[in-house]
C-alpha positions in Angstrom: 24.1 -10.8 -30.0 23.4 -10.6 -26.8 20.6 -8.1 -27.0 19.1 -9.4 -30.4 15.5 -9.7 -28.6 15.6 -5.6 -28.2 16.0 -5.6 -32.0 13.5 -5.2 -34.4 12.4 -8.1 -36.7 9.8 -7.0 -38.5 6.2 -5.9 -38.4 4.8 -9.4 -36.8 4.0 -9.6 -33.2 6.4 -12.2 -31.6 4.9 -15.5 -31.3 3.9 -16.7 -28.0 5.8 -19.8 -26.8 4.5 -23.4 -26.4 3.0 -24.2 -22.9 4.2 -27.9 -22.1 1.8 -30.2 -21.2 0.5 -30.7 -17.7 2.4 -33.6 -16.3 1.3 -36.0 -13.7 2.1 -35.7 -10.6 4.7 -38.3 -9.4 3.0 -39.5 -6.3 -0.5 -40.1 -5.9 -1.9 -36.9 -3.3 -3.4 -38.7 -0.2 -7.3 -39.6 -0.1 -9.5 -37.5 2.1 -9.4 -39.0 6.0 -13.1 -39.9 7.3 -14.3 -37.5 9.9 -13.7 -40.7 12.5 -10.0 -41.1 11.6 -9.5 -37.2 11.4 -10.9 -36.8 14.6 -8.8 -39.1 16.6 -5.7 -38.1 15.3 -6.7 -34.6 16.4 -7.3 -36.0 19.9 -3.8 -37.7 19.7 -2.0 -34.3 18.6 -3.7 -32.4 21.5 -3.1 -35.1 23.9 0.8 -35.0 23.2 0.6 -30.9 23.2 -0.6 -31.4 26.7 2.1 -33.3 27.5 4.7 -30.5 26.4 6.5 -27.9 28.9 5.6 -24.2 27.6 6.7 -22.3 30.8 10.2 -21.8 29.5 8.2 -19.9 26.4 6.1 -17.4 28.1 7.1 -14.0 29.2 7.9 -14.1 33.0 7.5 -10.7 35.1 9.8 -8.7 35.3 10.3 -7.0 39.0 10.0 -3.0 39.0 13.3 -0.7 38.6 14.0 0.8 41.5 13.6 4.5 42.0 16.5 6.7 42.2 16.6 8.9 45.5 14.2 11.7 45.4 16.2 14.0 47.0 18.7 14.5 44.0 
């Protein structure tokens, strides 16, 4: 019976199935920060980002390939 919901059952539409209740969620989501606090913990992250080494990250040139003879 495997495919027994390819089969015909009649002349009804199929009935749609029961949506389950919207459940709490389990912890409380976080109250909006005042513009004060938000602002200095922005300061904080951008203080400690200029702090941090990003040399290693960036693309470094790349000297020119030499030329082969012209004479060949």
């Amino acid at each position: 019976m495997a495919f027994s919901i390819f089969s015909k059952k009649g002349s009804e539409p199929p009935k749609p199935s029961k949506a389950e209740p919207a459940k709490p969620d389990a912890a409380p989501k976080p109250a909006a920060l005042a513009p004060e606090v938000m602002s200095s913990r922005i300061n904080e992250i951008e203080a400690e980002m200029d702090e941090l080494d990003f040399t290693a990250l960036t693309a470094q040139p790349v000297a020119p390939r030499p030329q082969p003879p012209s004479n060949l």
